[in-house]
C-alpha positions as CSV (number, residue, x, y, z in Angstrom):
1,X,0.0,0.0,0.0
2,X,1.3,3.5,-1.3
3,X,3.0,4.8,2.6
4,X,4.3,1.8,3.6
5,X,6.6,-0.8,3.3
6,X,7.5,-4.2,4.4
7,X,11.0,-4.9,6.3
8,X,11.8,-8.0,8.0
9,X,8.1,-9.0,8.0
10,X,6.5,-5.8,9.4
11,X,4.5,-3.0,7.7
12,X,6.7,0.0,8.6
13,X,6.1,3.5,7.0
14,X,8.2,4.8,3.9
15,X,8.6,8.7,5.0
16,X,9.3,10.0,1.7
17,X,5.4,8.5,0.2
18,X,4.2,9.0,3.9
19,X,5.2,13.1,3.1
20,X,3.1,12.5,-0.2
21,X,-0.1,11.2,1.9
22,X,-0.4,13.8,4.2
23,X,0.6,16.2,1.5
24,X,-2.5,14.5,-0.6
25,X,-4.9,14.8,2.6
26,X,-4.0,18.4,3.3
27,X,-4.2,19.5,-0.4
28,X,-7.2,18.0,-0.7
29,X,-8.8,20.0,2.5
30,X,-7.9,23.0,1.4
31,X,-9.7,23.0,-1.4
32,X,-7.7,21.6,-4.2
33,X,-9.4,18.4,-6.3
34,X,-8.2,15.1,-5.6
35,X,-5.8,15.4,-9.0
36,X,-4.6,18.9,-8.3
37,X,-3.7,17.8,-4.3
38,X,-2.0,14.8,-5.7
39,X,0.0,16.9,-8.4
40,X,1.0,19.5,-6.0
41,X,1.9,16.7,-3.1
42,X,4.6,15.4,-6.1
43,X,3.3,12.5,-7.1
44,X,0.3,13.4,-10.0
45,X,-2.5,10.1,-9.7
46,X,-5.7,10.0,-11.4
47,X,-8.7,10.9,-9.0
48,X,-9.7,7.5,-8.1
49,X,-6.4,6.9,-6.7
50,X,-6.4,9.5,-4.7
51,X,-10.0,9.1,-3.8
52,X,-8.8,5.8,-2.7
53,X,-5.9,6.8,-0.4
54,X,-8.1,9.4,1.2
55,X,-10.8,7.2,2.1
56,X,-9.2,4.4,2.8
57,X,-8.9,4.1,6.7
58,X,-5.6,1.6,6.7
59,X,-4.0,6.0,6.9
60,X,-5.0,6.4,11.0
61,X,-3.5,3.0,11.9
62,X,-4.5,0.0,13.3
63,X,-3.0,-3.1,14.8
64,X,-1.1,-3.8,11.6
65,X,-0.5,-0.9,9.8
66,X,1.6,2.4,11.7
67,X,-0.8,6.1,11.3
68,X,0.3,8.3,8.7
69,X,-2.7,10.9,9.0
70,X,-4.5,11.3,12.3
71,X,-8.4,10.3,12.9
72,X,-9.6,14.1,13.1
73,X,-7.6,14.4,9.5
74,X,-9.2,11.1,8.1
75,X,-12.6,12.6,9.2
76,X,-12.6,15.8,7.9
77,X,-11.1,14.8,4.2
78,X,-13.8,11.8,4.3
79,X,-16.3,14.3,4.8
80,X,-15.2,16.7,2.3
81,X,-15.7,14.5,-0.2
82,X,-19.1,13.4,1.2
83,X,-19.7,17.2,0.6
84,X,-18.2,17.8,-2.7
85,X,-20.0,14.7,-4.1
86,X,-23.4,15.3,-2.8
87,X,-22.7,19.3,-4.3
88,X,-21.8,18.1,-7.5
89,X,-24.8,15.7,-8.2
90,X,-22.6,12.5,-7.4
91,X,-23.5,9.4,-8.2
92,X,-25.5,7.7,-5.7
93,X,-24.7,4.2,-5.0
94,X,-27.2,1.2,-5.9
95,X,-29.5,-0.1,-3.2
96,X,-29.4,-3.5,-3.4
97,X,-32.2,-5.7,-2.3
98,X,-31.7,-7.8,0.5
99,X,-30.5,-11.3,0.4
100,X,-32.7,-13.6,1.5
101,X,-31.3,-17.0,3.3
102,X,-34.3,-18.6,5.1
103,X,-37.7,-19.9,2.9
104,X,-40.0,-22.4,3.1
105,X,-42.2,-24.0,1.4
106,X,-46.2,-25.1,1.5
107,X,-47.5,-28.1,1.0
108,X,-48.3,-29.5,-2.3
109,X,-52.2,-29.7,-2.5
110,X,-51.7,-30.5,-6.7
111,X,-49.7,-32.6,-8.5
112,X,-49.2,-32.9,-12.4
113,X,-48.8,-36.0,-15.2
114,X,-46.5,-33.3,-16.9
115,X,-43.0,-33.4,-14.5
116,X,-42.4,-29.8,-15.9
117,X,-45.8,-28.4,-14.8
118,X,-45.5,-30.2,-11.9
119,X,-42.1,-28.7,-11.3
120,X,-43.0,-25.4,-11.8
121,X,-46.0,-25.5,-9.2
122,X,-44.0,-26.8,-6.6
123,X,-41.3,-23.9,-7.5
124,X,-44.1,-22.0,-6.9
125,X,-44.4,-23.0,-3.4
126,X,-41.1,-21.8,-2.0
127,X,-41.1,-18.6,-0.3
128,X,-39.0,-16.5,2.1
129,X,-39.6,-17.2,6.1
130,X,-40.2,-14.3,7.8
């Protein structure tokens, strides 16, 4: 991951793309686009890599990786672009409909000479337990 590297089997922080991360994150809170904070942090990325660095929360530390930004940081650049997207008309993301896991199904009170037809009724008969 761009900020980081691996020596002797830890994830330790590379200070030189570290300097470009926070450069990113502050560029981008003070009002420059995700390209132009990128550009001007030295290191020019197309906008969904930068939208990817910026929201990606792997930047405040956890138990594996060290923090490059802090939390407050993280927050505020996350909802910037919140802001910026919901000002410019942006894309909203596609509800999907719930998965179901649990059905049941009724009791045949038919049955069919035709093993299609009689397939298709008993498909008929499934249906999601509530």
């Amino acid at each position: 991951m761009y900020g980081y590297k691996i020596v002797d089997g830890k994830v330790i922080v590379d200070e030189q793309e570290a300097a470009v991360v926070i450069n990113i994150f502050n560029g981008y809170l003070s009002g420059m686009s995700l390209r132009d904070a990128a550009v001007n942090a030295g290191r020019p990325m197309v906008h969904s890599m930068v939208k990817r660095i910026i929201s990606n929360f792997c930047y405040v530390g956890d138990d594996f990786y060290p923090a490059i930004v802090s939390r407050q940081t993280f927050a505020r650049a996350n909802a910037e672009l919140i802001r910026r997207s919901e000002k410019h008309g942006g894309k909203k993301r596609l509800q999907l409909p719930p998965v179901y896991t649990e059905f049941e199904i009724s009791e045949p009170e038919m049955h069919f000479d035709d093993p299609i037809k009689q397939a298709e009724y008993i498909y008929s008969l499934i249906g999601v337990r509530k």
